[in-house]
C-alpha positions in Angstrom: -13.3 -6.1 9.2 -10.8 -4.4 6.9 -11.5 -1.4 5.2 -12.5 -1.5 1.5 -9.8 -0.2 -0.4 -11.2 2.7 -3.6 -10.6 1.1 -6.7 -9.0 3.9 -9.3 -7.8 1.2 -11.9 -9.5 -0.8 -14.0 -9.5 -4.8 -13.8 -8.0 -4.8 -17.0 -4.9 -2.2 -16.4 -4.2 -4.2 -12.9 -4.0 -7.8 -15.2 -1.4 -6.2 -17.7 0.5 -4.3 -14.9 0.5 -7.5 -12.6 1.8 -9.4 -16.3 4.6 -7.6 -16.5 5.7 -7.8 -13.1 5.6 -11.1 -12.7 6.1 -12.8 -16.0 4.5 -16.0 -14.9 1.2 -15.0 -14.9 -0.9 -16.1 -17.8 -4.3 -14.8 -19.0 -6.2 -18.2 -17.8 -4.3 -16.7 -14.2 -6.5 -13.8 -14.6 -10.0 -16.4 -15.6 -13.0 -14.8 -13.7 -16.0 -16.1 -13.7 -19.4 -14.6 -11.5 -19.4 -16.0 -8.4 -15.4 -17.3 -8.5 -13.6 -15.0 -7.2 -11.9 -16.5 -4.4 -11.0 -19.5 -6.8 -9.2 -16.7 -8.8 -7.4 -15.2 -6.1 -6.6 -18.3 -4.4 -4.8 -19.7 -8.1 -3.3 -16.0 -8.0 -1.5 -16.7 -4.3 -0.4 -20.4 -5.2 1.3 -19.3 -8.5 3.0 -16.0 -7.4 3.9 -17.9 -3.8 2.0 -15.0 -2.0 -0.5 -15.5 1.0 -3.5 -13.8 0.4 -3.0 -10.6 2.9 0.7 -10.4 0.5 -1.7 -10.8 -2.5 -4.3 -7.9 -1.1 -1.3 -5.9 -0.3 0.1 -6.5 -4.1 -3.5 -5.0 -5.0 -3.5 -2.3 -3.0 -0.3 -0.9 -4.5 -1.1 -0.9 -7.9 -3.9 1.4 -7.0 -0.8 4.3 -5.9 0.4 3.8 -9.4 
């Protein structure tokens, strides 16, 4: 099992950082609701053209920002 990665940023900073990198992205991109976060991640990886380790990966940077 992979290693849990420490969150330093906040949900919010990683939307607007992930926003301006890749202009496609759109706020409903970003829609969480309890209990959906795989359905968020997965609309995340289809739109960006990422597979989800690509997508973790992405994640993990922005926390070296």
């Amino acid at each position: 099992m992979p290693e849990k990665m420490e969150i330093t940023r906040s949900w919010r900073e990683q939307k607007v950082m992930l926003k301006r990198r890749f202009a496609i992205l759109s706020d409903f991109d970003f829609e969480y609701k309890d209990g959906k976060r795989e359905s968020m991640l997965d609309r995340l990886s289809t739109k960006l053209k990422k597979s989800r380790a690509e997508l973790d990966s992405l994640f993990a940077e922005l926390q070296t920002y």
